[in-house]
N, C-alpha and C positions, 0 to 999 in steps of 0.2 A: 426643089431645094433640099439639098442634104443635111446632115446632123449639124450642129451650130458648132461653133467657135468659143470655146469656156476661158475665160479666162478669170485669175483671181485675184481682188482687191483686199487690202488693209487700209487702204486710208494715207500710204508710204509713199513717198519717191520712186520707189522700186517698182509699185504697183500701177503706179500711173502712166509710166511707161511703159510697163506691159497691158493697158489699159488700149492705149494710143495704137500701139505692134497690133493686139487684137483687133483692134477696127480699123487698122487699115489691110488687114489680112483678110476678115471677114468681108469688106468689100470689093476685094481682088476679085475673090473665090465665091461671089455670090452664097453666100453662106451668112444666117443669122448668127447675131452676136450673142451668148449670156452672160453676166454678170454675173460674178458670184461672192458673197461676203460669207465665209465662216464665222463663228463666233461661240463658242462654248455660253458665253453669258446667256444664250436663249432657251438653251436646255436648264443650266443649275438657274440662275436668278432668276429668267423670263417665267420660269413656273412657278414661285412664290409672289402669292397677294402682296400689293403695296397697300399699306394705310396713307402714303403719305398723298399730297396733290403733284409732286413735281415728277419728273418721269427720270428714272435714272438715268447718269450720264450716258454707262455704256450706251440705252436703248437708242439714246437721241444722237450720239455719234456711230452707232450703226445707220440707222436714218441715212444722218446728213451723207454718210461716206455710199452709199447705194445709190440715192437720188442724185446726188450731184455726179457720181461718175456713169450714169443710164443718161442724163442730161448733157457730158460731155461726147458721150460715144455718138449722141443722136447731131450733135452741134459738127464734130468733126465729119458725120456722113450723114447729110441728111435722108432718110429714106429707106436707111440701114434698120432691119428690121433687130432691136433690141429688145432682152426682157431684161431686167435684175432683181434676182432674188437673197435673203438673208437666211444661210441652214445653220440649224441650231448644234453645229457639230465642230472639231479641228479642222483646222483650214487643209493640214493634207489627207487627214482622212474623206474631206467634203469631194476634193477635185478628184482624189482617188475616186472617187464613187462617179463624179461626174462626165470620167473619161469612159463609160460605157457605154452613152449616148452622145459621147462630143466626138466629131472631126478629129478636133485638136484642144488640148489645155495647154495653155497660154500663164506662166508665171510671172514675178521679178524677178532678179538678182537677192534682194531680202527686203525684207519687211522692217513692220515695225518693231518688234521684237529679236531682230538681230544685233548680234555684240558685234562693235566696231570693233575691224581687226581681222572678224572671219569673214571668209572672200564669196563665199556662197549660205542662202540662207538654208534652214534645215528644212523649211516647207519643202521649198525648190527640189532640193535634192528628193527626200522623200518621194514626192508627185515626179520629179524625173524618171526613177528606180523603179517605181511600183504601177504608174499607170497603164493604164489596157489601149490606149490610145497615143499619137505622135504628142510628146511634150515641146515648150519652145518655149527654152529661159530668155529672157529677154534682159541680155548684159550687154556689156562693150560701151566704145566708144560713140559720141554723138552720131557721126557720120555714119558708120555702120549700122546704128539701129535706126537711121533715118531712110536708111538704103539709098546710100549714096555711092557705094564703087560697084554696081551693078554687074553684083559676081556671086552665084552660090556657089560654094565649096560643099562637098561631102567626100567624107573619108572612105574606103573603098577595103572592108578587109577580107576575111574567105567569101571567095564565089558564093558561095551555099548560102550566106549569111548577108551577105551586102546586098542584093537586089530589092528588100524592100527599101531601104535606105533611100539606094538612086531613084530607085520610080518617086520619090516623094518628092526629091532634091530636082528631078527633072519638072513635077509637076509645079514645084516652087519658082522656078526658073523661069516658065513661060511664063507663070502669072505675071512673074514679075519683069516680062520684055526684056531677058539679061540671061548672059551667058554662065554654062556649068563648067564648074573647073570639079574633075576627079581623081583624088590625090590618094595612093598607095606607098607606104610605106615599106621599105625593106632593106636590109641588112644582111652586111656578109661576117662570117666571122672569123676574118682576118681582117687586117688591111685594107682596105680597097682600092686604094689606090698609089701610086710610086710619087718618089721624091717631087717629080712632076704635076702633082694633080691629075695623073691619066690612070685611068680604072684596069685594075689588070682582069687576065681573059676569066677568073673566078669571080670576082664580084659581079663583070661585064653578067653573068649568067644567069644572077642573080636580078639585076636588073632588068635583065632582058623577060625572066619570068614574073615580075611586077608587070609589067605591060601586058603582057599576056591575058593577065588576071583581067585588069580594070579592060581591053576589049572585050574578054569573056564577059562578065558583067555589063559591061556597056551595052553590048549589041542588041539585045531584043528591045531593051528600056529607050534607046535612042530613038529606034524606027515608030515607036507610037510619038515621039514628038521632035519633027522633022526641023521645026524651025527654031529649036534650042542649039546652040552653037557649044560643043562640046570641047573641051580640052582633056587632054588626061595627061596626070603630072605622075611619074615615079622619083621618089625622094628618100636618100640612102638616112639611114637614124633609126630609132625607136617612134614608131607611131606618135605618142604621147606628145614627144615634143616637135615633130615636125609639122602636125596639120596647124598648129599655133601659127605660123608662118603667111600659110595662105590665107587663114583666118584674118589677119590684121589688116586682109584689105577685099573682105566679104561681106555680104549683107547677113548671111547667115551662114555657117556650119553645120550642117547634117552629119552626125552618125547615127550608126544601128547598134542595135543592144539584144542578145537574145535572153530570151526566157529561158528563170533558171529551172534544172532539171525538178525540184520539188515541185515548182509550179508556181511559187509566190513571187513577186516581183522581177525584177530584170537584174542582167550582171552588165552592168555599165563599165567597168573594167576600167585600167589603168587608164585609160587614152580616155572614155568618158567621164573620168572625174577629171583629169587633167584640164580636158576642155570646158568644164562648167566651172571650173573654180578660175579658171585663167584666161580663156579664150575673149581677144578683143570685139567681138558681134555675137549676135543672141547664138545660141546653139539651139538646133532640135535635134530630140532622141526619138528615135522610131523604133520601135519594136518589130522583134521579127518572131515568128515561131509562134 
């Protein structure tokens, strides 16, 4: 059995559904579950004596929110090997740290502390950006995050850079008996195409070296999983907003992100914020490098 499946809870809407994505991920993938609660209150207050008899609120709604969701993950899978724990620390400094021995960390869209209005919560992002392991915000619409059009999508950009992406989005794919769609973005710049909607022989070449790309990449990652049903899409636009598209009717969207050259966190780039803040199904970021 491999490193577990981290996912992290508030006590939110947001969290509970990424509670749910976790454990049903974790029993695709034979993989344990952990639970994880942040809470700064366990550092500054947990360490000051009480005189009084009653136990502070925070301590008893950290409780109730760990118990009851170690108690849901075990109801949704029975047999699923779970632990949950409460670190005395920030929720994205905690998963940060916890993505050194997880598989994967597993967020919401936001928490309890998000402002209505903003589209992505600032944990999320943080822990997408910075961890050492695959992230998976868990947004979008119902269907999607129930894995209901039994489709991963991963976006496909330089050769050098996209392959760990695919190997994840293929190994996503089988778990989940459902075919990979690999979408490459590209642009010409001019026109590309005449009064008629027909691509002239410039853009035509440019498209032509899209495809190129995504078999480049495809080939070796395909042949280790033979019974993944592979499509590969080239689509004329700006990356950012064209993988949007395929996403609205995918269980999940994969991209890659590489490590920036200081060494501290990831460069998730235009197209990776675009997708966590907008994209209709959970997104995962993979790290490459």
């Amino acid at each position: 059995m491999g490193p577990p499946v981290v996912v992290g809870i508030d006590g939110s809407d947001g969290s509970l559904a990424a509670l749910d994505w976790a454990t049903e991920e974790a029993t695709r993938s034979g993989l344990p579950l952990r639970v994880v609660y942040a809470s700064l209150w366990e550092r500054y207050e947990g360490a000051v004596p009480s005189f009084g008899d009653e136990r502070p609120a925070e301590e008893v709604a950290a409780q109730h929110i760990v118990a009851s969701s170690e108690q849901r993950a075990r109801q949704l899978s029975p047999g699923l090997g779970v632990t949950a724990v409460t670190v005395p620390d920030d929720a994205a400094e905690a998963l940060v740290e916890e993505s050194d021995g997880a598989s994967l960390v597993v967020t919401g869209c936001s928490g309890r502390g998000a402002v209505k209005g903003f589209l992505l919560g600032s944990v999320s992002l943080a822990v997408a950006g910075r961890a050492r392991c695959p992230v998976v915000v868990v947004r979008g619409e119902e269907r999607n995050i129930k894995g209901m059009s039994h489709r991963v999508v991963v976006g496909v950009g330089e050769a050098d850079e996209a392959a760990t992406a695919v190997r994840f989005a293929l190994r996503e794919a089988g778990t989940r008996g459902c075919e990979l769609q690999a979408v490459r973005a590209w642009r010409s710049p001019q026109q590309p195409t005449d009064a008629l909607g027909v691509l002239d022989s410039a853009a035509r070449s440019y498209e032509e070296w899209a495809k190129a790309v995504l078999d480049e990449v495809l080939e070796d990652a395909v042949t280790a999983h033979p019974d993944v049903p592979v499509t590969r899409t080239a689509l004329e636009g700006p990356a950012h907003r064209v993988l949007l598209g395929p996403a609205a009717e995918a269980d999940l969207l994969v991209l890659g992100a590489a490590r920036r050259q200081e060494g501290f966190g990831l460069h998730l780039g235009r197209t990776g914020h675009a997708a966590l803040h907008h994209a209709r199904c959970p997104v995962a970021v993979v790290p490459h490098g």
